[in-house]
N, C-alpha and C positions, 0 to 999 in steps of 0.2 A: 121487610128485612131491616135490620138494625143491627151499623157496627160501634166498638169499642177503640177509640184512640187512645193509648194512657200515655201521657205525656208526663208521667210523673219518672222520672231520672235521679233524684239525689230526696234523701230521710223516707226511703222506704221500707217497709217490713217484706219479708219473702213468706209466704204461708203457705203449707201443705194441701195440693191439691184435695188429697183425700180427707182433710179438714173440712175445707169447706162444701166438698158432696156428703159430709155422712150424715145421716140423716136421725140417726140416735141419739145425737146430742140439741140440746139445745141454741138458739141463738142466742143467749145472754152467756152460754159454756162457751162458746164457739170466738163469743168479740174476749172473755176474760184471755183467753189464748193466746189469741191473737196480740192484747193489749201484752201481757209478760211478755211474748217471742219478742218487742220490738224495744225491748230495754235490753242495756248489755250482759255481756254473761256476767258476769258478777255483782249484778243488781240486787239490792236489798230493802227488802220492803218490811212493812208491816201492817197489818192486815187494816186499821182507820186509814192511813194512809191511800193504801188503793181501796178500799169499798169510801172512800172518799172521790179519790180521782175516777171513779167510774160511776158513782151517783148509785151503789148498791148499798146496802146495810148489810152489818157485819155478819147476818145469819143468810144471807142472801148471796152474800161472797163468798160461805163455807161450801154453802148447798152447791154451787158451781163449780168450786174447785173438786170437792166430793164428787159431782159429775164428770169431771175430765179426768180424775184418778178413777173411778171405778170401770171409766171406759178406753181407758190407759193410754188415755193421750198425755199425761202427767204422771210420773212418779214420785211418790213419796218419800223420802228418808226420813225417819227423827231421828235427831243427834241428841247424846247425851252426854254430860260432863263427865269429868274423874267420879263427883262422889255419886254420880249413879242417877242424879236428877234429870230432869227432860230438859233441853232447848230449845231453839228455835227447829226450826226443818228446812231440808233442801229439796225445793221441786226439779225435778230434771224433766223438761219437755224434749219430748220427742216428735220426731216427725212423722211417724206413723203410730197407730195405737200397738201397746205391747201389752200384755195378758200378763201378768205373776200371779205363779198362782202360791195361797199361801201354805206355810208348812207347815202340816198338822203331825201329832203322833199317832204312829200307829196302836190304837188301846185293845185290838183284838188280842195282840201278842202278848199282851201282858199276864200274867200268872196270881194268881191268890196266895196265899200265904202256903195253901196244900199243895203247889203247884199244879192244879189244874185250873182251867179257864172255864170257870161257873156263868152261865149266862143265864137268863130265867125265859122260860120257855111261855108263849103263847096261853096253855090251860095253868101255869102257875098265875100269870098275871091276872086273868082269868077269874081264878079261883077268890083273888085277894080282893080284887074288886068287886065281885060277888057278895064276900062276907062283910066291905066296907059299907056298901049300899044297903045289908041288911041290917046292922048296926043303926047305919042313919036313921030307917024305917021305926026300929022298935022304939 
């Protein structure tokens, strides 16, 4: 049996139990996390920077952050300016994972100019593919 002393008291980071049991994410997703929780809130980075300070390459540091927003231990915002262009973005980390789910329209509801809702049925599509492949043939 084997126990743990932590004698660590002062510059420590506090991390989410359920962080470090989930087993979905990776450990390279898991230390980028951890590394952001232990900068202050209002810390600002940029991406050489930290795939710098963690010995990642920049497509290495996306794929990870993409890991922890898809498994919504991080959210994503992008900011835009007045004339409409993209900025930077704010991660908001959370301490447990949170789902968004995204908002789609609904296109069933939509109407045709006759207003009814034309969808093409199984034996049309059917049909069409039939006469394309015989085309191709001849």
């Amino acid at each position: 049996m084997n126990n743990v002393r932590n004698n660590i008291r002062k510059n420590f980071t506090i991390a989410p139990n359920e962080l470090i049991n989930d087993n979905n994410i990776t450990d390279r997703a898991r230390f980028l996390f951890i590394y952001m929780s232990s900068k202050p809130h209002d810390w600002v980075y940029y991406n050489r920077q930290l795939s710098n300070a963690l010995n990642y390459s920049i497509d290495t540091l996306r794929k990870y952050l993409k890991e922890l927003i898809v498994s919504g231990w991080i959210i994503k915002e992008k900011q835009k300016r007045t004339s409409g262009k993209f900025t930077s973005n704010t991660y908001i980390l959370n301490s447990e994972p949170v789902m968004i789910l995204p908002c789609r329209k609904n296109t069933d509801t939509v109407n045709f100019c006759d207003g009814k809702n034309k969808r093409l049925s199984n034996k049309e599509y059917t049909k069409k593919e039939n006469i394309k492949r015989k085309n191709l043939i001849i």
